[in-house]
Wavefront OBJ file of the C-alpha trace (Angstrom):
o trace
v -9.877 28.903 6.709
v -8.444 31.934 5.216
v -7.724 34.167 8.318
v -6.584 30.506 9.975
v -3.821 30.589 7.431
v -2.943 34.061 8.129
v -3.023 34.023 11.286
v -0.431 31.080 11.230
v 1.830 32.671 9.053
v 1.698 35.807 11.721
v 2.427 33.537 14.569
v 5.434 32.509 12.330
v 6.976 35.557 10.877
v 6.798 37.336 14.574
v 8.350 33.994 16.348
v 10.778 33.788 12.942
v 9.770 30.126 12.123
v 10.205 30.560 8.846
v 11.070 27.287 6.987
v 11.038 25.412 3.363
v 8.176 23.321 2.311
v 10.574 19.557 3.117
v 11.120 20.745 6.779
v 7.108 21.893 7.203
v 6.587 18.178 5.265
v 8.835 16.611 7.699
v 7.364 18.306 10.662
v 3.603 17.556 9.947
v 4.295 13.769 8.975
v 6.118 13.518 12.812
v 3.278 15.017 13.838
v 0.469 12.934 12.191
v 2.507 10.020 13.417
v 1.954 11.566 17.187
v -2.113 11.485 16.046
v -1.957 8.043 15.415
v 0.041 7.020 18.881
v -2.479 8.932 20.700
v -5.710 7.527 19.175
v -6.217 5.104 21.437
v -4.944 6.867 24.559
v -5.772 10.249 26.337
v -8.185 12.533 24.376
v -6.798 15.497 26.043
v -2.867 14.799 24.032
v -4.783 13.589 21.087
v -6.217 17.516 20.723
v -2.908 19.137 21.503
v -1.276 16.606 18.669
v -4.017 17.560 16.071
v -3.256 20.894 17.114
v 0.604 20.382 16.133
v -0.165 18.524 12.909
v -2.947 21.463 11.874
v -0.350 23.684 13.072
v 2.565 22.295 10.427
v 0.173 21.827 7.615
v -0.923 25.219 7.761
v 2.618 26.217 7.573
v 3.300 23.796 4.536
v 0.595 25.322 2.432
v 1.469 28.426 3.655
v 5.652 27.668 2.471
v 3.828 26.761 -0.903
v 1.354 29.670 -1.078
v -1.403 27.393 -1.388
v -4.797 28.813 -0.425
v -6.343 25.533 1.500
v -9.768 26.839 1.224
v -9.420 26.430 -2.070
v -7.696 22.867 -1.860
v -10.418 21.583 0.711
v -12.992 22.624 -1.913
v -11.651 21.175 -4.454
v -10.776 17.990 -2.458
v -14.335 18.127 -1.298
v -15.695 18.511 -4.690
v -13.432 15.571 -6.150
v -14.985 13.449 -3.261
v -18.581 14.167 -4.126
v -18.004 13.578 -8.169
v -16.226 9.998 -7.027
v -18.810 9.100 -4.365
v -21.482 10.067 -7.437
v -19.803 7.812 -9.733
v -19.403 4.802 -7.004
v -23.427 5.492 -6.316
v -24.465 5.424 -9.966
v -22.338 2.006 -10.762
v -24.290 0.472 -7.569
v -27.621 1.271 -9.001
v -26.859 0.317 -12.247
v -25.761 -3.134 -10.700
v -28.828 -3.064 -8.886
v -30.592 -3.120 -12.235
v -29.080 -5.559 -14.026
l 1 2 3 4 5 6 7 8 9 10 11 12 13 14 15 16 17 18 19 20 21 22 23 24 25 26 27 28 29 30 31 32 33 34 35 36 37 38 39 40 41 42 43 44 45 46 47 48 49 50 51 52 53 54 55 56 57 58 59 60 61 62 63 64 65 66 67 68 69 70 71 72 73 74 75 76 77 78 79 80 81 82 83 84 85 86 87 88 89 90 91 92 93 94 95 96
């Protein structure tokens, strides 16, 4: 994920698209919303739009020097402590 980021921010500072965090915000929500229109349609634009909205939320972290390997494994490890907590309130139901 690391050399992903870098790599972005390369592609940027050489092609001087160089931006603040709102504009990368902006440009990754347009983009998500381009996911959702394309869904249900061609697979082939669906990949190139999940390129784009990888694409701008690599450059957000990257505008807030956030390291997303980091994020994802927190993310990932908040995940796993709430689906832990969801599993042990099922078994304890299942015990009562």
């Amino acid at each position: 994920m690391r050399n992903i980021q870098k790599n972005v921010k390369a592609f940027c500072d050489n092609n001087h698209l160089v931006a603040p965090a709102p504009i990368w915000l902006m440009d990754a929500i347009s983009e998500l919303s381009e996911v959702s229109k394309e869904c249900s349609r061609d697979n082939e634009k669906l990949i190139i739009e999940l390129g784009d909205a990888l694409f701008s939320l690599i450059g957000l972290a990257n505008s807030l020097d956030v390291d997303l390997q980091a994020a994802l494994a927190a993310a990932l490890m908040q995940y796993s402590e709430q689906n832990e907590r969801e599993n042990e309130i099922a078994r304890e139901a299942v015990e009562e």
